[in-house]
C-alpha positions as CSV (number, residue, x, y, z in Angstrom):
1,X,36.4,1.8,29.9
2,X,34.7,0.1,27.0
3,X,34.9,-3.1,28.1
4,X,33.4,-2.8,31.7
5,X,30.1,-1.5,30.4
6,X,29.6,-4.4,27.8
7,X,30.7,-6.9,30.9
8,X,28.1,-5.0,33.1
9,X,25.0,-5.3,30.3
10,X,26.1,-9.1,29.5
11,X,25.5,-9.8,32.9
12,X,22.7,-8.0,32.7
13,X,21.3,-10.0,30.0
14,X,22.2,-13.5,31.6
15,X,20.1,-12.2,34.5
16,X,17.3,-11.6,32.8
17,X,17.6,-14.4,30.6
18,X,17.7,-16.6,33.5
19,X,14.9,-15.0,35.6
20,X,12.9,-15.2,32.1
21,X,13.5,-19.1,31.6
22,X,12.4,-19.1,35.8
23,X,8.9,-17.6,34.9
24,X,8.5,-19.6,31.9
25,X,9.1,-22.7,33.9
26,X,6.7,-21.7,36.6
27,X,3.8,-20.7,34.0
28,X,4.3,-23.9,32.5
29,X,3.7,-25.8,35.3
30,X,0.7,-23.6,36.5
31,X,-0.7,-25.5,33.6
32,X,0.6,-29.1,34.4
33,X,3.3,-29.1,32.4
34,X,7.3,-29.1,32.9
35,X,8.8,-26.0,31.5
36,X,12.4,-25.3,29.7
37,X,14.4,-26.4,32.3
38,X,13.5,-28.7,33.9
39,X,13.1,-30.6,30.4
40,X,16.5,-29.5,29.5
41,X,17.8,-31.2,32.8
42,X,15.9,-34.4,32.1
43,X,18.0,-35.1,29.0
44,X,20.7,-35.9,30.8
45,X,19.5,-38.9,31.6
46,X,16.0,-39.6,29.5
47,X,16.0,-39.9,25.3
48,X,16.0,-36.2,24.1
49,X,13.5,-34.9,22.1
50,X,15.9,-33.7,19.2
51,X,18.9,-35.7,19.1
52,X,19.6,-33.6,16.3
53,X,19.3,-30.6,17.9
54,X,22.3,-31.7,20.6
55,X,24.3,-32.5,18.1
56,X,24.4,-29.1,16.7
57,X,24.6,-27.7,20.1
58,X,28.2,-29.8,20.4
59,X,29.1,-28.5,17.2
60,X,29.0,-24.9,17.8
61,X,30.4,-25.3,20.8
62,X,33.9,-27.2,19.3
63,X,34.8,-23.8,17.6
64,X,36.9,-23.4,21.0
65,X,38.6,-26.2,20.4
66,X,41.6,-27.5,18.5
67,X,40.7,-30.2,16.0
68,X,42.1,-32.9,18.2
69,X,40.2,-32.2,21.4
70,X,36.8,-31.8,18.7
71,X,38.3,-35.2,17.6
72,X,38.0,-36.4,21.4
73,X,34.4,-34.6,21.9
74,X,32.8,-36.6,19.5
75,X,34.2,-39.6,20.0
76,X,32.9,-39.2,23.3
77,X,29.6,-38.4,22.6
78,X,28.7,-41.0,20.1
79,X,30.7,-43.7,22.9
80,X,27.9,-42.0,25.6
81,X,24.9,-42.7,23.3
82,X,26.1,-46.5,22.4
83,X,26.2,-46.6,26.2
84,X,22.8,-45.8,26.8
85,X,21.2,-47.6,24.1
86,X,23.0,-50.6,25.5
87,X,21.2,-49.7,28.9
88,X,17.8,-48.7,27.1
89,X,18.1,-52.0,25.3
90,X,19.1,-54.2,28.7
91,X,16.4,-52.6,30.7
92,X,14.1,-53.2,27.9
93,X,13.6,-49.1,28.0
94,X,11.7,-47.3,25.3
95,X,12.7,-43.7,23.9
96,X,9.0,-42.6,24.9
97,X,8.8,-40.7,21.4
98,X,11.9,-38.9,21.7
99,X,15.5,-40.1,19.6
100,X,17.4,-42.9,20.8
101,X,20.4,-40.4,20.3
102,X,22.0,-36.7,22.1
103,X,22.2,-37.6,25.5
104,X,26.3,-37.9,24.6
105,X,26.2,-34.9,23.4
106,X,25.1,-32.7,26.0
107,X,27.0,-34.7,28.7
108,X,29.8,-33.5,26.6
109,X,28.6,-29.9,26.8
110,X,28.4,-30.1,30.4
111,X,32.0,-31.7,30.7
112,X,32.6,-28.9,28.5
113,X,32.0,-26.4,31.5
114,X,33.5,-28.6,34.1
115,X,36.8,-28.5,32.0
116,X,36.3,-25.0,32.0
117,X,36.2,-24.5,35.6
118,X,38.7,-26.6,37.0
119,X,41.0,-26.9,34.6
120,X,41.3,-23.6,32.5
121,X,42.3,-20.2,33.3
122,X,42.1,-16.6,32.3
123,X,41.4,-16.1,29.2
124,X,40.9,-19.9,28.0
125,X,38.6,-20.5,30.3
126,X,36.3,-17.7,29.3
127,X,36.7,-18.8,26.0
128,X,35.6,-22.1,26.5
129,X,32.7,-21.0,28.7
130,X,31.6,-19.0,25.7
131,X,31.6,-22.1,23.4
132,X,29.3,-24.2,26.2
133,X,27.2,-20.7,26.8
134,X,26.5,-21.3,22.8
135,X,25.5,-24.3,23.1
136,X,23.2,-24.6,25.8
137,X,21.6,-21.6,25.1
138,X,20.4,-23.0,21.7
139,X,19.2,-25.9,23.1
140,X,17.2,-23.5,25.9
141,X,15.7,-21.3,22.9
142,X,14.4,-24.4,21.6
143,X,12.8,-25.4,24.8
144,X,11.5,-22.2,25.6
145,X,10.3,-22.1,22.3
146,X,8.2,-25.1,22.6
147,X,7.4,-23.3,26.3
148,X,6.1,-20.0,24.5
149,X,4.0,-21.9,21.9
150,X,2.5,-24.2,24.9
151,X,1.5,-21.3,26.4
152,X,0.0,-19.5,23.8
153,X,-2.3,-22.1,23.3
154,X,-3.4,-22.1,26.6
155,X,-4.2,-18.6,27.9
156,X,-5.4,-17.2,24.2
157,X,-8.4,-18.2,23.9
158,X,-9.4,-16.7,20.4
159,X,-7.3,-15.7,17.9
160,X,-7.2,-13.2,15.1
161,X,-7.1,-15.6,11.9
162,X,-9.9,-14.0,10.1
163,X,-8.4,-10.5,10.3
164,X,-5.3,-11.4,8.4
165,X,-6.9,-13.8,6.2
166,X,-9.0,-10.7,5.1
167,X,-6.2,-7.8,5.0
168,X,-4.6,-10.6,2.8
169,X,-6.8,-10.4,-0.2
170,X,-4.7,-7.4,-0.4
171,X,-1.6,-9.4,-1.4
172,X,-3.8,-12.0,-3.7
173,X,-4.4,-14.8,-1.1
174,X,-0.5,-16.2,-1.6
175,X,-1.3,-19.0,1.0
176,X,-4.1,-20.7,-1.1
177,X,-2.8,-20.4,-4.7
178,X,0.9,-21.6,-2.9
179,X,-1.2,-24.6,-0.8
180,X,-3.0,-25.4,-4.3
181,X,0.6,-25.7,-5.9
182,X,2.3,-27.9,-2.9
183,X,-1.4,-30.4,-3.2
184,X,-0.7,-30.4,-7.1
185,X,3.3,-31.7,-5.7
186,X,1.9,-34.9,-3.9
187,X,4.2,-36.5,-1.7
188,X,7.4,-35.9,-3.4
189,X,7.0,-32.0,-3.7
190,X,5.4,-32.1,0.2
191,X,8.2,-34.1,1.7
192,X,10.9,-32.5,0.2
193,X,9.7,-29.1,1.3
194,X,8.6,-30.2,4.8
195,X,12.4,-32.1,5.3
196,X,13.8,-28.5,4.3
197,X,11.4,-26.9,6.6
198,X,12.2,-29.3,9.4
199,X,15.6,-28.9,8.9
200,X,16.2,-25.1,8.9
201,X,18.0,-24.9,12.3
202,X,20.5,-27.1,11.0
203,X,21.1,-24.8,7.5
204,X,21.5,-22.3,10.8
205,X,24.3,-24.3,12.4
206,X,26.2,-24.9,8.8
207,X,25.8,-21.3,8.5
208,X,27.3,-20.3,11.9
209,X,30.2,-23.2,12.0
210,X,31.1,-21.1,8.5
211,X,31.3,-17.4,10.4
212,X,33.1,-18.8,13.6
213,X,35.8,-21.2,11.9
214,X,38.3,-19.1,12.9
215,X,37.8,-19.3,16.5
216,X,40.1,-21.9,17.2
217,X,42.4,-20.2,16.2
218,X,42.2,-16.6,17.2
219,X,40.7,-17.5,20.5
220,X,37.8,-14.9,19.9
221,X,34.2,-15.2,18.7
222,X,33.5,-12.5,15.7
223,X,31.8,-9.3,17.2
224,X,28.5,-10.3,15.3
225,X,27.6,-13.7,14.1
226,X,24.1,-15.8,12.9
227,X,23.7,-17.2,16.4
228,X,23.1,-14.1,18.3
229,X,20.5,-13.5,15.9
230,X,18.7,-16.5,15.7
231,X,18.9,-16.8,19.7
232,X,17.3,-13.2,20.0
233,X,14.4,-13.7,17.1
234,X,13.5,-16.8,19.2
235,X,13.5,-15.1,22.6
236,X,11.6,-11.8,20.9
237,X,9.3,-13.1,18.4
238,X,7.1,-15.5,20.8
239,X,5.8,-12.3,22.7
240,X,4.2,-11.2,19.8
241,X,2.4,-14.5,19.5
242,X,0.6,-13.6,22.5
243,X,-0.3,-10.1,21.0
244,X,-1.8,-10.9,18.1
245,X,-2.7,-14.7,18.3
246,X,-2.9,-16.5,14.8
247,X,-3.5,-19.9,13.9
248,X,-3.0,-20.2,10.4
249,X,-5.0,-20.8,7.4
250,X,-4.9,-24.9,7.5
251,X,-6.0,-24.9,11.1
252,X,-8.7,-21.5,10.9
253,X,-9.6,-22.5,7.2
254,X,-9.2,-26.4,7.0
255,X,-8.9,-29.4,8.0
256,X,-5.3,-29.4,10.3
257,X,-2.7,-31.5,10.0
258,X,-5.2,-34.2,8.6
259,X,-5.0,-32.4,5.2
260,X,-1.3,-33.9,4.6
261,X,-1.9,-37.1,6.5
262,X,-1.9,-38.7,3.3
263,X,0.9,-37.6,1.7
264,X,3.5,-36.9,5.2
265,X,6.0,-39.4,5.9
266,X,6.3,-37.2,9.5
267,X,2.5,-36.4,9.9
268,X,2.4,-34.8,13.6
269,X,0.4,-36.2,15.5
270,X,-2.5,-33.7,16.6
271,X,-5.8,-33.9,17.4
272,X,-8.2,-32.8,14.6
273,X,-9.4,-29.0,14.7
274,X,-11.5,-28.5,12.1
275,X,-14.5,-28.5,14.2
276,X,-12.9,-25.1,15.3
277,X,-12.6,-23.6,11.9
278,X,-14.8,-21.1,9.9
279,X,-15.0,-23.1,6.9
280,X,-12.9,-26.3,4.8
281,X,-11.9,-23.7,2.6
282,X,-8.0,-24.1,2.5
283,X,-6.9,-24.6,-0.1
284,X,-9.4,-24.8,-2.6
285,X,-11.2,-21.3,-2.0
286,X,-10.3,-18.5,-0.7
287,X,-12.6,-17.0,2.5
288,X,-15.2,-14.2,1.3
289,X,-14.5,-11.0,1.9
290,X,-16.2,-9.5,5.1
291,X,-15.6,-7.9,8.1
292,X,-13.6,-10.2,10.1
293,X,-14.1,-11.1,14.0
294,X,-12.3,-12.8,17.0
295,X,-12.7,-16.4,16.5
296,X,-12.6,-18.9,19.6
297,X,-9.9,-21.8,19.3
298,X,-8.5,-25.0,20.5
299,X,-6.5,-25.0,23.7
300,X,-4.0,-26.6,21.8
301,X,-3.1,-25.7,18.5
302,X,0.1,-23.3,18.7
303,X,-1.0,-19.2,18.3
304,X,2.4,-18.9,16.3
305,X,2.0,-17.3,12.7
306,X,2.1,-13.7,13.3
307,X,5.2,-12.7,12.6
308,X,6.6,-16.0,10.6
309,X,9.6,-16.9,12.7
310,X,10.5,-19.7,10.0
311,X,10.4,-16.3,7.8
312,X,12.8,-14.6,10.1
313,X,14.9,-17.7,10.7
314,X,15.6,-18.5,7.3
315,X,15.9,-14.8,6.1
316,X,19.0,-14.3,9.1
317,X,20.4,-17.3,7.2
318,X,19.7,-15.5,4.0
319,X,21.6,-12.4,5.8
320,X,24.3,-14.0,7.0
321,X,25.3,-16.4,4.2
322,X,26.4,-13.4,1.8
323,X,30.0,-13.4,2.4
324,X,30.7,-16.6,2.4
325,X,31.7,-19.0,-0.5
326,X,29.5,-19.6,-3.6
327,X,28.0,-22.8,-2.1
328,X,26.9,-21.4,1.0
329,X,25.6,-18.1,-0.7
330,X,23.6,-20.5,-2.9
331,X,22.6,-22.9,0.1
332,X,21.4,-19.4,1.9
333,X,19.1,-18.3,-1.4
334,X,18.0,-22.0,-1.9
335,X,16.3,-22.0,2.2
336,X,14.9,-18.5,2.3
337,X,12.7,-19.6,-1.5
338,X,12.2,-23.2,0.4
339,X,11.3,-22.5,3.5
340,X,8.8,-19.5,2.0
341,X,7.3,-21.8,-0.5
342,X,6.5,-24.1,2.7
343,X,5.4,-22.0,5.2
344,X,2.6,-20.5,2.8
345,X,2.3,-24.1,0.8
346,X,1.7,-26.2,3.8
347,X,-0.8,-23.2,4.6
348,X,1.1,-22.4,8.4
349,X,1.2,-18.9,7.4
350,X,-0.9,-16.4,5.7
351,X,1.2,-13.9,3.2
352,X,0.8,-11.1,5.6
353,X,3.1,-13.3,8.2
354,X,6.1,-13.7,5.8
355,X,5.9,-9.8,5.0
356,X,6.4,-9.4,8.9
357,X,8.8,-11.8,9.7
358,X,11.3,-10.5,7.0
359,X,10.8,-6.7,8.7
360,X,10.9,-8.3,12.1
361,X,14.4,-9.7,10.9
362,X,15.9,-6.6,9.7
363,X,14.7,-5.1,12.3
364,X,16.8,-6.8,14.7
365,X,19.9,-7.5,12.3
366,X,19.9,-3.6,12.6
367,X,19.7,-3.0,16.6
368,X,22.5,-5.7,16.9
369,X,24.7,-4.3,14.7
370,X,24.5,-1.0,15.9
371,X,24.9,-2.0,19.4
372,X,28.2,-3.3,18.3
373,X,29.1,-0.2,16.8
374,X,28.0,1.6,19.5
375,X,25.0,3.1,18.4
376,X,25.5,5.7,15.6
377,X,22.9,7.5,14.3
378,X,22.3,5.2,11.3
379,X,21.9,2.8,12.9
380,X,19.8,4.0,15.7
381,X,17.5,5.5,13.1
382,X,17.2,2.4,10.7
383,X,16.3,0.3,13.8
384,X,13.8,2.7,14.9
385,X,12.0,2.7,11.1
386,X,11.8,-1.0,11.3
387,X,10.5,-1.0,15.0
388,X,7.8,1.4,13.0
389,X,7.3,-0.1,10.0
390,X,6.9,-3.6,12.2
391,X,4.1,-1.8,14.3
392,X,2.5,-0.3,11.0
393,X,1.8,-3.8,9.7
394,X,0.9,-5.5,12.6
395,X,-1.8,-2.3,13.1
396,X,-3.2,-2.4,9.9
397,X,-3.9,-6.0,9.7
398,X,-6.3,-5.2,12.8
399,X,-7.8,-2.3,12.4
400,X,-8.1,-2.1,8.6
401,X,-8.2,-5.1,7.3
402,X,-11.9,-4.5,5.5
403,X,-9.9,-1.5,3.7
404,X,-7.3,-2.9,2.7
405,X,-9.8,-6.0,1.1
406,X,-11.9,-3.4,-0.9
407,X,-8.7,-1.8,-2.2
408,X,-6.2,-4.5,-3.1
409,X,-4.5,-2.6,-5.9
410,X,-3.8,0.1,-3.3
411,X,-3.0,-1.4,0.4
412,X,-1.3,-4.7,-1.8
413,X,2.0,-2.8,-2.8
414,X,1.7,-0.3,-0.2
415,X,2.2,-3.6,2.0
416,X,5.2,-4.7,-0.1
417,X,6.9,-0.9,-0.6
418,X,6.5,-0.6,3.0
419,X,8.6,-3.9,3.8
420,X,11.4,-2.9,0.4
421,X,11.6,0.4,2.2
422,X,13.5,-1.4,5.1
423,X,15.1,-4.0,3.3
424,X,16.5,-0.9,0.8
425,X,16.9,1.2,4.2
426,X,19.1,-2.0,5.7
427,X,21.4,-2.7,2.6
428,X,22.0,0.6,1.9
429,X,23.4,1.4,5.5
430,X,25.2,-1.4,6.2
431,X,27.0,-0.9,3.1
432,X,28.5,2.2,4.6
433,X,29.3,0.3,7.8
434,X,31.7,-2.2,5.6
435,X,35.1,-1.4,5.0
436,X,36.4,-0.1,2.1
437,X,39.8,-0.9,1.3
438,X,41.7,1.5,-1.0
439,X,43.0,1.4,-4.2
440,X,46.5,0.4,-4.6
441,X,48.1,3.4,-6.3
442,X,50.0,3.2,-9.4
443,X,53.9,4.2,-9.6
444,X,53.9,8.0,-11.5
445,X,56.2,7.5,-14.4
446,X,60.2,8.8,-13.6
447,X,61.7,10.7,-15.8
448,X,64.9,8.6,-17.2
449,X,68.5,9.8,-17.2
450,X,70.1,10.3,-20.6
């Protein structure tokens, strides 16, 4: 009886996650662009735009497999992409800015679902549709990602920078003093930061291979794992983009990406906005405190601070990291601290974002789980106060942000109680859920026979 509804409300969700990759794909092209699939499509053949990306896709998906056919996968993969830079290199073919690499890999994913289909059965082949579902659906949240932000730029004309930028005096202005502090680096503190920052979906992927190792071998995925909630932040969080659109202090206070230009060994390459900005104040001074306005924008820069998804990213790692080994516990710590200090260092994010994205997180952590436990009233009810506590911030950063300016040493930790209420309110119920095992119980003593 159990398992009927969850197969009904799966296919549910693959139906709506299809029709939603369909509309995104049409938007985009409204606006003379391809959207996320038909740019997933053309990596079969054309240099992918994250090698890197495919690579990790392959590698969640060999949790189905025994270590011999992961042995054959790879091989196969890498034997693909020396074939097609032999081609690229014959036909005197470019890459066109993407890598010269990953095009093995997902051919490999899609012979993944071929094998699936014609040569698997029952439960195997379910299994093994499951490992390529996992893997091309992280390489579609990355493409509808890049969809989303694309978009964003495109039909939200102004955006809400000065608003946060003023409830944030309230917090202390973390974004300059952090920016000031990553400047003071130079290009050893700013590289290694922006590598670690570059590099958080593949601290997801170690993460994940760590939770599903046993896969193989049981020939079952775990009930809950980092995946799902990476996957669903990424399909979630973008619609808030478009609700309250945000910039970020480098781009609505600065100069762009031509402050680190100097000091980047990956500058992107973006066109200047600082003609759009108030003022080329970041980092050095923080904006006067006044009551904040709609600003007009660039139809290009990405509306995509509000809440930090790099936040939310790297505190699912965080999350999800806690049972495993020492190592991994310690690699989980070390990218929540990195990938904070860069968001607010590289000035991407205002404080105000980061204090979002970690309740967004929970939030979420805490509707999935109780799904899987089938909705008990702790759970439904710390989901809800997250859902609330969300709303709470995202409303007071636009309707009282003046307030909360003039009264730092009140609104300031009222901001930061608010968001340790839900992480308090998340560790102390799923503690409950865990299982505790029971003490062994000691032998009473016998009395002895004379």
């Amino acid at each position: 009886m159990w398992r009927r509804p969850r197969t009904a409300l799966w296919t549910a969700a693959g139906a709506v996650t299809l029709g939603f990759l369909v509309a995104l794909e049409f938007a985009a092209r409204h606006y003379g662009l391809p959207g996320p699939i038909t740019n997933q499509v053309r990596e079969v053949v054309y240099a992918p735009k994250s090698g890197g990306l495919l690579y990790a896709a392959l590698a969640l998906m060999t949790v189905v497999l025994t270590w011999r056919e992961r042995f054959v996968a790879v091989g196969t993969a890498i034997g693909i992409d020396v074939a097609f830079l032999v081609v690229r290199w014959a036909a005197d073919a470019g890459t066109n800015g993407g890598h010269p690499f990953g095009n093995g890999a997902l051919w490999v994913i899609l012979g993944g679902a071929v094998v699936a289909v014609t040569r698997r059965t029952g439960r195997e082949r379910v299994l093994l549709l499951k490992g390529v579902g996992l893997a091309l659906l992280l390489v579609a949240g990355r493409k509808t990602g890049d969809t989303w932000l694309f978009i964003t730029s495109k039909t939200r004309l102004t955006v809400l920078d000065q608003y946060v930028a003023t409830a944030d005096h309230a917090l202390g202005d973390p974004s300059w003093l952090a920016g000031r502090i990553v400047t003071a680096t130079g290009p050893v503190g700013f590289n290694f930061l922006d590598f670690v920052y570059g590099n958080l979906a593949v601290a997801a992927v170690v993460a994940a291979l760590y939770q599903l190792r046993h896969v193989a071998a049981e020939r079952r995925f775990p009930r809950h794992h980092l995946v799902r909630t990476f996957l669903v932040i990424g399909l979630v969080g973008p619609a808030f983009y478009m609700i309250f659109p945000v910039v970020g202090p480098l781009f609505a206070y600065g100069t762009g990406t031509e402050h680190w230009a100097a000091v980047s060994l990956w500058a992107p390459d973006m066109p200047p906005s600082e003609p759009w900005a108030v003022a080329d104040l970041w980092p050095r001074t923080p904006p006067p405190v006044d009551t904040p306005h709609p600003m007009p924008f660039d139809g290009i820069t990405p509306r995509n601070c509000m809440p930090s998804l790099h936040t939310a990213w790297a505190t699912a790692i965080f999350i999800h990291s806690r049972k495993g080994p020492r190592v991994l516990r310690f690699a989980g710590t070390f990218w929540l601290v990195a990938t904070l200090a860069a968001t607010l260092g590289f000035g991407y994010h205002y404080g105000a974002d980061l204090l979002a994205g970690v309740v967004f997180t929970l939030t979420i952590e805490a509707a999935l789980r109780s799904f899987d436990r089938g909705w008990d009233r702790s759970g439904i009810r710390l989901a809800v106060y997250g859902a609330t506590v969300f709303a709470a911030l995202l409303l007071s950063y636009r309707f009282l942000p003046l307030t909360m300016a003039q009264y730092p040493w009140v609104a300031g930790p009222l901001l930061v109680l608010a968001t340790a209420s839900v992480v308090y309110g998340y560790v102390r119920t799923t503690a409950l859920w865990e299982p505790r095992t029971a003490p062994a119980r000691r032998p009473e003593p016998q009395p002895e026979l004379i």
